[in-house]
N, C-alpha and C positions, 0 to 999 in steps of 0.2 A: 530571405536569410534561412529560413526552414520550410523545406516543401515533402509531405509525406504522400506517397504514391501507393495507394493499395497495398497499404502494410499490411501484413497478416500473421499471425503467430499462432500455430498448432503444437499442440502436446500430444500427441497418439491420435486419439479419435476426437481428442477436445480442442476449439478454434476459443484461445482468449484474445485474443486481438484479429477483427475481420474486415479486411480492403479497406484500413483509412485514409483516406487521402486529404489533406488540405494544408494551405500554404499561410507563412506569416511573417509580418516585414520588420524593418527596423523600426522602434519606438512604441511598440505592442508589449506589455504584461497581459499571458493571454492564463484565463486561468483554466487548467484541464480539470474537468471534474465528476465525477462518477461514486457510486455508491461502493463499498469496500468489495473486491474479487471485479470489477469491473473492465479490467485489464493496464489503466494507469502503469503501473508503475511496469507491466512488462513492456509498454509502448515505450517509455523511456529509457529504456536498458536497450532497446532497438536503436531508438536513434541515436544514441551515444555508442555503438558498437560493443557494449558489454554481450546483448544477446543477438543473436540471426536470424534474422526473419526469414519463415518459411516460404513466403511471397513476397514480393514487394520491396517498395526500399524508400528510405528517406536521404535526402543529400541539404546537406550545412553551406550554405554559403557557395551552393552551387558544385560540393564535394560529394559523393555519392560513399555514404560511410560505410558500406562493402569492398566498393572495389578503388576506393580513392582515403582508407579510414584514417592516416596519419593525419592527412590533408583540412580531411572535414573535425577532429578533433585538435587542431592545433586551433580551430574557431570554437571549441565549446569549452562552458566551463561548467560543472556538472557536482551537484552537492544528493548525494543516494538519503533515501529513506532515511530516518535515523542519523545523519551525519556522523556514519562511522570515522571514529581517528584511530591513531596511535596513541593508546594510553601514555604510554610511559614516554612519550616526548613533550616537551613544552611547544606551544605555540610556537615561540621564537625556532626551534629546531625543526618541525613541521611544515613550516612557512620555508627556511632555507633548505629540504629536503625537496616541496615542491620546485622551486624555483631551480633546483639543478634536474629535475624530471622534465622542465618545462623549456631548462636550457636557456636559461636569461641570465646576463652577466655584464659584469662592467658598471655603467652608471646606471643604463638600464634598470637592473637587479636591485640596486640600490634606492633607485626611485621607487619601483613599483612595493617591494616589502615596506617602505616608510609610508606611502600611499594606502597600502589596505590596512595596516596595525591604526594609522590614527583614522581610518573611515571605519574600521569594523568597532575602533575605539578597546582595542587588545592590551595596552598600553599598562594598566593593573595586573595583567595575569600572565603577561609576555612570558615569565621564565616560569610558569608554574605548571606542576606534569599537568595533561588535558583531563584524566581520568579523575581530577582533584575540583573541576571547572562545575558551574552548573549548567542547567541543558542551556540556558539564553546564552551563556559565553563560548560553550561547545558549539552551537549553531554559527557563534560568530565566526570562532577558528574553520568551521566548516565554509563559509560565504569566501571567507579571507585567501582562502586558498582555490577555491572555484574560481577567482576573480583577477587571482595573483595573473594571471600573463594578460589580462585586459582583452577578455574574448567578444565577440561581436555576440556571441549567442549564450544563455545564461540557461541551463536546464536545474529547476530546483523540485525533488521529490519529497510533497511532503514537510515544507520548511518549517513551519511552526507547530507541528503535532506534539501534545504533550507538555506545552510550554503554559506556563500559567499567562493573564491577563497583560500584564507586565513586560512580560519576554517577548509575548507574542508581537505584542505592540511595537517596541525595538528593533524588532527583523522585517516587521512590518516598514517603517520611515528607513531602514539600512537596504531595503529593494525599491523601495524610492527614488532613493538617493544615486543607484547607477544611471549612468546614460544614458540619455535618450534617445540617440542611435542604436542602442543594442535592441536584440528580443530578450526577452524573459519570460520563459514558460514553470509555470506553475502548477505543479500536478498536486490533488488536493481535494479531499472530501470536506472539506471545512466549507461552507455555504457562507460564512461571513468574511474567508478571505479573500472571496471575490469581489465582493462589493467594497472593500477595503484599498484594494491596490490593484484591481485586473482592471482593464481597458477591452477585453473578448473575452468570454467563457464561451469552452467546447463540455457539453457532457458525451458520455458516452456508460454505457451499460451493456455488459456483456461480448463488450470488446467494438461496439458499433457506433459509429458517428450518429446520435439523434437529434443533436441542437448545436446551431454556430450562431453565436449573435452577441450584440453586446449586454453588459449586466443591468443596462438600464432598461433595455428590453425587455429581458427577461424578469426584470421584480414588475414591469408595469403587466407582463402575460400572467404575473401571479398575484395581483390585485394588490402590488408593493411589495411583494414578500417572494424571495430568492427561493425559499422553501417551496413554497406551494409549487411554485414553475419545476423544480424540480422533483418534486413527489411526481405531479401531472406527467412529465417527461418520461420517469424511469417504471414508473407503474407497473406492472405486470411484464417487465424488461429485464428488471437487475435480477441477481441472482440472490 
């Protein structure tokens, strides 16, 4: 579903993302993880075609999101950093804003908004402006709408950052709860949300592939502790 070929991403003289390559299938929550400046989050703006890589390329479902990008993002569904919205719209008008961007109609359209409001559980806040919401129900309208045309591929930057014990936990069992045919990659410096909802963790530091393995793996490389394996890993790496 997602295969990244020697991605690479240069600023002038500076390489934050260097030849990553690896591939991942349906029914993986993979969680990407790296120390903050480690390049995550411009990996993701690649493979979603927001940014260009200066080498390399990843393709969605077998769409190559440079020269195939309609294609390959009519399969992603894709929630940024911070899950920016539109303040001043309510869920309810956001929700039907995406779904005419996504071009869904008829009973379809109707199915699928009634589908994500009672799974993201919007149903309290539907008409309320998003800017009035707090971050757990902001994250929701963000998931709701990532999800509205029911993508095979699920890119989430950063989902629970900032979110108290509570919230976190919520977004946690609401990435659960998708399919188990889709991917779900999870880009993310939280050490505990992998061990919470990932099935693979990738770190990376300084833009470079240094660990693929699963999180059971890697807590037993760190004597139980998700930590340790990643201190160990990025040591004299990160930036």
């Amino acid at each position: 579903m997602l295969d990244l070929i020697e991605l690479t991403k240069r600023y002038g003289p500076h390489t934050v993302v260097k030849n990553l390559t690896f591939s991942c299938g349906p029914g993986e929550v993979l969680g990407f993880l790296g120390p903050n400046g480690a390049g995550k989050s411009t990996t993701m703006k690649m493979i979603t075609g927001f940014v260009t890589p200066s080498s390399g390329t990843a393709a969605i479902c077998g769409h190559d999101i440079q020269t195939d990008t309609i294609a390959a993002q009519r399969c992603l569904g894709y929630l940024p950093e911070g899950a920016p919205l539109y303040a001043e719209m309510t869920p309810a008008q956001l929700l039907e804003f995406i779904a005419d961007i996504r071009g869904l109609t008829g009973a379809v359209r109707k199915q699928r908004l009634e589908s994500v409001i009672e799974q993201m559980h919007l149903g309290p806040v539907l008409h309320q402006a998003t800017e009035t919401l707090s971050k757990g129900f902001k994250r929701r309208v963000g998931l709701a709408q990532a999800i509205l045309h029911d993508p095979d591929v699920l890119i989430l930057d950063e989902p629970t950052d900032g979110l108290d014990p509570n919230q976190k936990h919520q977004v946690r069992n609401l990435i659960r709860s998708l399919s188990s045919d889709k991917l779900v990659v999870i880009s993310t410096h939280i050490l505990e949300e992998v061990d919470a909802v990932c099935t693979r963790a990738i770190i990376i530091a300084n833009g470079e592939l240094l660990v693929d393995d699963s999180p059971g793996n890697l807590m037993s490389r760190g004597g139980g502790s998700l930590e340790n394996t990643f201190r160990e890993v990025t040591e004299g790496v990160a930036q």
